[in-house]
C-alpha positions in Angstrom: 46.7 -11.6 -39.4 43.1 -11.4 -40.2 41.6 -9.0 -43.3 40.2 -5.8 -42.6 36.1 -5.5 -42.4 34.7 -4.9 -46.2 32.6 -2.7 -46.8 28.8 -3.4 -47.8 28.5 -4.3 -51.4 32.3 -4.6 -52.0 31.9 -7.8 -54.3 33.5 -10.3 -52.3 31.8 -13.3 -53.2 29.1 -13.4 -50.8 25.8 -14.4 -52.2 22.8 -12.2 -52.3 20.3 -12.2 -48.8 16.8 -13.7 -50.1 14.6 -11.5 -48.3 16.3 -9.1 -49.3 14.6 -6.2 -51.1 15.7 -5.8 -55.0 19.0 -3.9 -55.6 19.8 -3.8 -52.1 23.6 -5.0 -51.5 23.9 -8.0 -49.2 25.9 -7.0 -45.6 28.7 -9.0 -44.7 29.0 -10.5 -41.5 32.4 -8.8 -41.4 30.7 -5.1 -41.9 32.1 -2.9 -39.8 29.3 -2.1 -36.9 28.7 1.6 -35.6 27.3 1.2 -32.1 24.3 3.7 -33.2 21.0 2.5 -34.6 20.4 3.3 -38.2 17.2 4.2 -39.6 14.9 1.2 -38.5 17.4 -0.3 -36.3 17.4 -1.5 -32.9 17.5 0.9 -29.9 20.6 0.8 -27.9 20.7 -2.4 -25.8 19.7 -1.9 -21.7 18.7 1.7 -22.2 22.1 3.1 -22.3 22.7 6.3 -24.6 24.7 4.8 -27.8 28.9 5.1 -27.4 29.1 7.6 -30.6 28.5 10.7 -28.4 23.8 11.0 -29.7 22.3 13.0 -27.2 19.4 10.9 -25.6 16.0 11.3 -26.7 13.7 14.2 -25.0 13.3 13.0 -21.3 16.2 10.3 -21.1 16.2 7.0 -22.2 13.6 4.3 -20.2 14.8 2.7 -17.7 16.1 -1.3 -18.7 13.3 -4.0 -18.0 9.9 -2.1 -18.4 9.8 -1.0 -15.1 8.0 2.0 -13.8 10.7 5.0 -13.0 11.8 5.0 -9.1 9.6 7.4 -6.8 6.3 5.2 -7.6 5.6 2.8 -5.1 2.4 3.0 -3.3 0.1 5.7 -2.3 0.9 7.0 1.0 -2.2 7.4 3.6 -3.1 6.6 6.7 -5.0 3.4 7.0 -8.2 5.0 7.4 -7.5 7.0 4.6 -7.3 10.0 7.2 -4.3 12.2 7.6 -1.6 10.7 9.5 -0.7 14.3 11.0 -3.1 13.9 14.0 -6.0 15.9 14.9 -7.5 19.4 14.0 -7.4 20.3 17.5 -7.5 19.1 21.1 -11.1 18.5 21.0 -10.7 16.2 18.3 -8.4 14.3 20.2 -10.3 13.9 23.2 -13.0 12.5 21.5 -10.9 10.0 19.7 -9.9 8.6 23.4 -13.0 8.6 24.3 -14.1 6.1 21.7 -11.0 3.9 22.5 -10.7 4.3 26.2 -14.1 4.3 26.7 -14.6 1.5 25.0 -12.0 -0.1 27.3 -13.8 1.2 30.5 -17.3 0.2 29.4 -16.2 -3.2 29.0 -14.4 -3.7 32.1 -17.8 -2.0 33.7 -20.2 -4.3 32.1 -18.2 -7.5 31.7 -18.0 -6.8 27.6 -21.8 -6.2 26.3 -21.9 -2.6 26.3 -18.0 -2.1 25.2 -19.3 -0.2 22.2 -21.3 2.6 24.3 -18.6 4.9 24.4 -17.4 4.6 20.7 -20.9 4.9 19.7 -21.2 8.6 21.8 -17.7 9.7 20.3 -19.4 8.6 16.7 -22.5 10.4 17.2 -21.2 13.5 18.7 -18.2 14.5 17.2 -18.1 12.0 14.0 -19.6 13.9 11.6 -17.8 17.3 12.3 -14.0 15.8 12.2 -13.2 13.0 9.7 -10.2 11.7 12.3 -13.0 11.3 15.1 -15.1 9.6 12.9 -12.2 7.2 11.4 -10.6 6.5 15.2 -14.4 5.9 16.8 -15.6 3.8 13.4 -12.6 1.6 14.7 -13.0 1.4 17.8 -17.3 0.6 17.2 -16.6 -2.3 14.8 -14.5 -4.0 17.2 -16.7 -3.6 20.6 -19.7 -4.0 18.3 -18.7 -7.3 17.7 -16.8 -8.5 20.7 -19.6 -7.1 22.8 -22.2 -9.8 20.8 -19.9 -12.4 21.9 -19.7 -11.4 25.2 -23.0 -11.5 25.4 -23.5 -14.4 24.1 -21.0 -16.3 26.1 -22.3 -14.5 29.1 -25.3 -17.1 29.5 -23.3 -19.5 28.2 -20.1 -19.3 30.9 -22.7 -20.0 33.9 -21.4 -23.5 33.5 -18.0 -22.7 32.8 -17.1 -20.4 35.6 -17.2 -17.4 33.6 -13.7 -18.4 32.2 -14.9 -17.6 28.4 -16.2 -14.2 29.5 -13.0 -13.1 31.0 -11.1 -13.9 28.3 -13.5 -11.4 26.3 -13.5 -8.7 28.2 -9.7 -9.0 28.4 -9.6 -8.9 25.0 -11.8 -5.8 24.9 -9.7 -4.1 27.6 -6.2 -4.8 26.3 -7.0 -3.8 22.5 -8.8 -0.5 23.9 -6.2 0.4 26.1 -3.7 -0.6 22.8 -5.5 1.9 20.5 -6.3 4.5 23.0 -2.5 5.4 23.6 -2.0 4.9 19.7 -4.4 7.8 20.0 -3.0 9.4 21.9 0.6 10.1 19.8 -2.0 11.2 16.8 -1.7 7.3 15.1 -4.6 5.4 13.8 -4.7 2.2 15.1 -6.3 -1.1 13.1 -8.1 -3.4 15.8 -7.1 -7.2 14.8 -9.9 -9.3 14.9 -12.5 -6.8 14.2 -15.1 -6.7 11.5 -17.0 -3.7 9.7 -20.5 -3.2 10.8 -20.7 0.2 10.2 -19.1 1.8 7.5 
């Protein structure tokens, strides 16, 4: 049968703590503990509320581990930092496909180098009157802007080649158009791959 805890400074033979302060009684490893924190001690251990019944601290205990409080995350947003809601009105939204399906149509018409025409009208009309016009036709300008140049470019340079550079192009102008024009469509903003920022 073992002996029952002591209590602090009972005089039982164990020698005095070092770093100690003067006067102050040396603790037995065999004190009874009392699961709450004493003046200067340690906080209760994970962030639990101590077993003797303390009411938490003003707003709850932190959560364990340092981490931020659930609900945080990220900000929400569209990717053009417009509303994801859709547009203002119809008008709105029959500029957006404009930009996108015109885009499409002006490259299929041209063989790619004036796929930007139609996103550049949307831009300049309606842009600066509704920020969701301006974000969807931005989009749609960068990426005809600079698969235009290339089809351009590989325009004098397919002679040789049959053309078969060129038609790749202007597939790719057609299909990611047509891609972002139905996105439009449903009220989404759409993020071109392979498109760069010429106009900001």
């Amino acid at each position: 049968m073992t002996e029952p805890p002591r209590p602090p400074g009972a005089g039982d033979g164990y020698p005095q703590d070092p770093t100690a302060p003067q006067g102050s009684p040396y603790e037995p490893p065999t004190a009874p503990l009392s699961g709450a924190p004493g003046a200067g001690g340690y906080p209760p251990p994970g962030g639990y509320p101590p077993p003797t019944g303390d009411q938490p601290p003003a707003g709850g205990y932190p959560p364990p581990g340092g981490y931020p409080p659930p609900g945080g995350g990220y900000p929400t947003g569209g990717a053009y930092g417009a509303p994801s809601g859709g547009y203002a009105n119809s008008e709105d939204k029959t500029w957006a496909l404009v930009a996108h399906f015109g885009g499409a149509a002006g490259a299929l018409i041209s063989l790619g180098p004036l796929g930007f025409v139609a996103p550049l009208i949307a831009y300049l009309v309606r842009g600066q009157q509704s920020p969701a016009v301006r974000a969807q036709a931005l989009a749609a300008l960068n990426f005809q802007i600079l698969w235009s140049i290339i089809a351009f470019v590989l325009l004098f340079v397919s002679w040789c080649l049959l053309f078969l550079p060129s038609i790749a192009v202007v597939v790719i102008q057609i299909l990611f158009g047509i891609i972002a024009g139905m996105k439009a469509n449903e009220g989404q903003a759409y993020r071109y791959p392979m498109s760069t920022s010429f106009i900001k």
